[in-house]
Structures are given as C-alpha cells and as structure tokens.
N, C-alpha and C positions, 0 to 999 in steps of 0.2 A: 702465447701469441708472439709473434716476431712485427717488427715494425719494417719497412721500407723506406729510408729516407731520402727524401729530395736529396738533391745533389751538395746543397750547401749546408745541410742538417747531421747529426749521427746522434747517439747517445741509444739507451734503450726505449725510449718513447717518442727518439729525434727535437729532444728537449735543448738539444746545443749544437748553438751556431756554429759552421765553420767559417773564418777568414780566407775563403782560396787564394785572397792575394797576398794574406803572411804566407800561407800553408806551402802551398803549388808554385807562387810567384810566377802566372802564367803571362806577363806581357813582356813582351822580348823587344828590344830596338829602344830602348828607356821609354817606354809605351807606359801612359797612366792605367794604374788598376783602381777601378770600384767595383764594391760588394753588389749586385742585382738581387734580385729575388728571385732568378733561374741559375743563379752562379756569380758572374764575372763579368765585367765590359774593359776590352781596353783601350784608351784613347792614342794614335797613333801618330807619334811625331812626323812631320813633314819628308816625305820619302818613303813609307811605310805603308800599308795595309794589310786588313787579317784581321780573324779572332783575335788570334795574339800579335799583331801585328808584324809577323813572321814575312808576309812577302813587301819583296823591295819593287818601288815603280819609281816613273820619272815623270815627272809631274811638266817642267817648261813654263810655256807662255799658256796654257788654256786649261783652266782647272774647273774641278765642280766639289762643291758641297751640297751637304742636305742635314741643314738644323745642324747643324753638332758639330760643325768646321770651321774654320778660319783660318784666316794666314795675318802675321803678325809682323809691320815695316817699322823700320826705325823712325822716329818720328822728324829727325833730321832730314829727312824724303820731303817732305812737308811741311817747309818750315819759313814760309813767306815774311818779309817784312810789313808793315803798315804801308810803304809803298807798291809794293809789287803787287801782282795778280794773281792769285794762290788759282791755278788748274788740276782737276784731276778729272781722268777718262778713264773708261772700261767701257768694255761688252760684257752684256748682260742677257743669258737665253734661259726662258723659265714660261711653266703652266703655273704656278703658284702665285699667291695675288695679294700677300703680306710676307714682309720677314725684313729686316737690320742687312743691310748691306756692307756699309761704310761705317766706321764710328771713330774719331777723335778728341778724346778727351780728359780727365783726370787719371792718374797712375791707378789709383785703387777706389771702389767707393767705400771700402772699407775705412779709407782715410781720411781726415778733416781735411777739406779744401777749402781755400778763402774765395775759390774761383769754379765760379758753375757755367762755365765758359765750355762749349762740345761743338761738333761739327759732323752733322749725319746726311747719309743718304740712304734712303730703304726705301720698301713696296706697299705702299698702301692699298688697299683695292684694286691694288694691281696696276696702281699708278704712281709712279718716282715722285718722292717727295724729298725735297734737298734743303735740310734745315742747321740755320747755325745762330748760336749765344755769345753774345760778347759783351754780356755783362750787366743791359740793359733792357731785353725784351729778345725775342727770336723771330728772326726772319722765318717764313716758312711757305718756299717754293713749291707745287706741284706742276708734274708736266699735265701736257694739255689732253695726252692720253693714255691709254694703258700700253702696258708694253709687256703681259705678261699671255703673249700669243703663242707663245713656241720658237719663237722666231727670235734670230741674234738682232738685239739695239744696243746702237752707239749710245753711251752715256754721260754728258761732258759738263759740269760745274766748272764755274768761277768765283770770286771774291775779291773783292778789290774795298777795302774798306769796311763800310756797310752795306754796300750792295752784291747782288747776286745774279748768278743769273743758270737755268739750267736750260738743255738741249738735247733734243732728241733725234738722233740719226742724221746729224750735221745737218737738218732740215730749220732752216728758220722759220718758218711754220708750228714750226712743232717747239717754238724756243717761248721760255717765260723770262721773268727776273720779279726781285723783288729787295726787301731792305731788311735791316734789323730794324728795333728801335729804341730812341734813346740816342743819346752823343759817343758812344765809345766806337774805336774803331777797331781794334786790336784783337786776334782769336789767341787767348793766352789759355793753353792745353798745355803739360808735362807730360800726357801721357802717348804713347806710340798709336801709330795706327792701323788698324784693324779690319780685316778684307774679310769679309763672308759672313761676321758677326760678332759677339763677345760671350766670355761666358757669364750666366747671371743676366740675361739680356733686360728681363724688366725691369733689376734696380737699376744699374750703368744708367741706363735707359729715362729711367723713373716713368714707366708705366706706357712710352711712346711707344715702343715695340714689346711685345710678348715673344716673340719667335725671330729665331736669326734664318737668314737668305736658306734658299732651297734650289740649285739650281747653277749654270754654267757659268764664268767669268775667264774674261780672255780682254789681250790686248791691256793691258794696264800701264796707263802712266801717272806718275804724282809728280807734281810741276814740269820740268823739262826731263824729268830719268824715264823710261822708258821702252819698249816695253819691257817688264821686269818680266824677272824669271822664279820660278820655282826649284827648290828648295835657296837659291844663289844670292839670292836679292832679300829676301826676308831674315829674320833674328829669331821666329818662332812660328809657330801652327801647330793645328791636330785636324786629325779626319780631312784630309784633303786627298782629291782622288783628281787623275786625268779626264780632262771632260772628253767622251766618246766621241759626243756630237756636236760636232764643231759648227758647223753650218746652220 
C-alpha cells in the first residue's frame, strides 16, 4: 500500500508532522507563521495581505477587520491627566452584534499587575457598551441602541474622573453617562492601545468579550490626534485590511 498525506504529514504511514513554517518558511513581509491542521496561516503585519502575506495595500483613514485584526496606538495617544477629559471617537459599520472593539489596559496578562485598571469599548447584542476600572468597581455604560444595522455610527466616549459618558451619532438622544465606583479617579494602564481587539481576547478580557470586532472602522481620534492613519500613526497590527465600504 502507498499512503497519501495531508499537506503537513509525510512518513510511510504519514506518522510525522511537518513544520511548514520551519520547513517552507512561507510568510513573507515578517508575517507570523502558525502550524493549522490544513497547513499554515500567516498573520500579516500592517500594510500586508495574502496567504503569505505577499501583497502590499494601503490601509489610510478607513479600515476593516474580522476577528483576527487589530491596530496597535502608542499609549501616549491616550494619556489624560486626572484633570483633563480623556475623548476617543471612531466610526463603526458592522452586521455583527458582539466583539472587543477598543481595549486599554495592562502590558501582558501574562504578567503580575498590582492594577486591574482597563478601559473598553465593544458590541454587546449589538449594543456599544463603554466600560472602565479605576480600581474600585466599573462603570459600565450602554448606548440606548444598537448600532449594528450596516450602517456607518459615529462613536464618541468621555471620562473625566469617574464619570462617563457615551454618544451615538453626535445625537443627544442617543447619549447615556454613567460612573465608576468607589473613590479613585485615576485610569492607571501601562499598556498601549488596541483598535479592532487583542489577542487572547477572553483572558485580557477576563471573560467580558469572547470575540474581537468584526467589521469597518474609520475616522479615528484619541484625545485631540486625529484622524489617524494607517500604517503612520500606529507601532503595530495584524490582519488589517481597507475597508471597501465606506459608506
């Protein structure tokens, strides 16, 4: 008998693995290799896409992910006093009705932190929910609707202490607020932040999101910078693609 093996298999029974990302080294552009079980995936640094991340695009002001992307801001972007009014906006156009949008918060969860201090915004049932820890209890804002119609929404948080406040489509109608709780005022985060999702999203997370964003993002500002660009303005990303549909 002769055997036929799968693509990542060989030997005479197809009893050994192969590595195609020692073997082949097929992701080009310093694109991440992992092993699959049909082969290979590569993740593709910011400016990239492909199998092997072979073709070049230009990404700009309007991008899209789905589950597996992000775009990664220095956290200096972001970096309000106790005085000041921490703002951050985006457009947000998506059918999907959960996933991690926004996340600010420790370097690694790998690593001990004295501070379980985070700053999120993502899609609940298809409804923006804008939640942040300062050390003491979490505030945790939902907009008054959904927004995940197909349709581009304006999405704009605040923070000013412990209070909050979120808006939808510059509509005050559509605006909530809310508090932490507890005395502290301060969002003390080390780590940078995080546009489309993280990786690891349920531990980061601890259990609030299972799935990162799915879906277009455009217009972005974090405090007064503005709108940022793509690959220009960020320090890192994977799987980010030009969003087609703009509108």
């Amino acid at each position: 008998y002769r055997c036929s093996c799968p693509v990542s298999y060989t030997g005479e029974k197809c009893e050994v693995e192969i590595n195609l990302c020692l073997a082949e080294r097929p992701c080009r552009n310093n694109g991440v290799c992992s092993v699959t079980s049909t082969g290979y995936r590569c993740d593709c640094p910011l400016g990239f896409m492909g199998k092997s991340c072979e073709a070049v695009i230009q990404l700009g002001e309007n991008i899209e992910v789905n589950r597996d992307g992000f775009v990664e801001f220095n956290k200096s972007l972001l970096s309000a006093t106790p005085q000041q009014e921490e703002v951050i906006k985006f457009t947000l156009k998506t059918t999907e009705k959960d996933g991690l949008v926004l996340w600010k918060g420790q370097p690694s969860p790998l690593q001990r932190s004295s501070s379980i201090d985070y700053l999120s915004i993502g899609l609940q049932d298809g409804y923006v929910v804008y939640s942040f820890e300062l050390g003491s209890g979490p505030a945790r804002i939902r907009s008054p609707i959904r927004i995940n119609d197909g349709y581009a929404h304006i999405i704009q948080v605040t923070r000013l202490g412990r209070q909050g406040s979120l808006t939808i489509d510059n509509n005050l109608s559509y605006s909530t607020s809310g508090q932490s709780q507890g005395p502290l005022q301060s969002l003390n985060t080390a780590g940078n932040v995080y546009l489309g999702g993280v990786s690891l999203v349920s531990t980061i997370t601890k259990q609030q999101y299972t799935e990162n964003y799915s879906g277009c993002i455009s217009d972005i500002y974090l405090q007064d910078k503005g709108p940022l660009r793509l690959p220009e303005d960020a320090v890192g990303g994977f799987n980010v693609r030009p969003c087609l549909n703009k509108k």
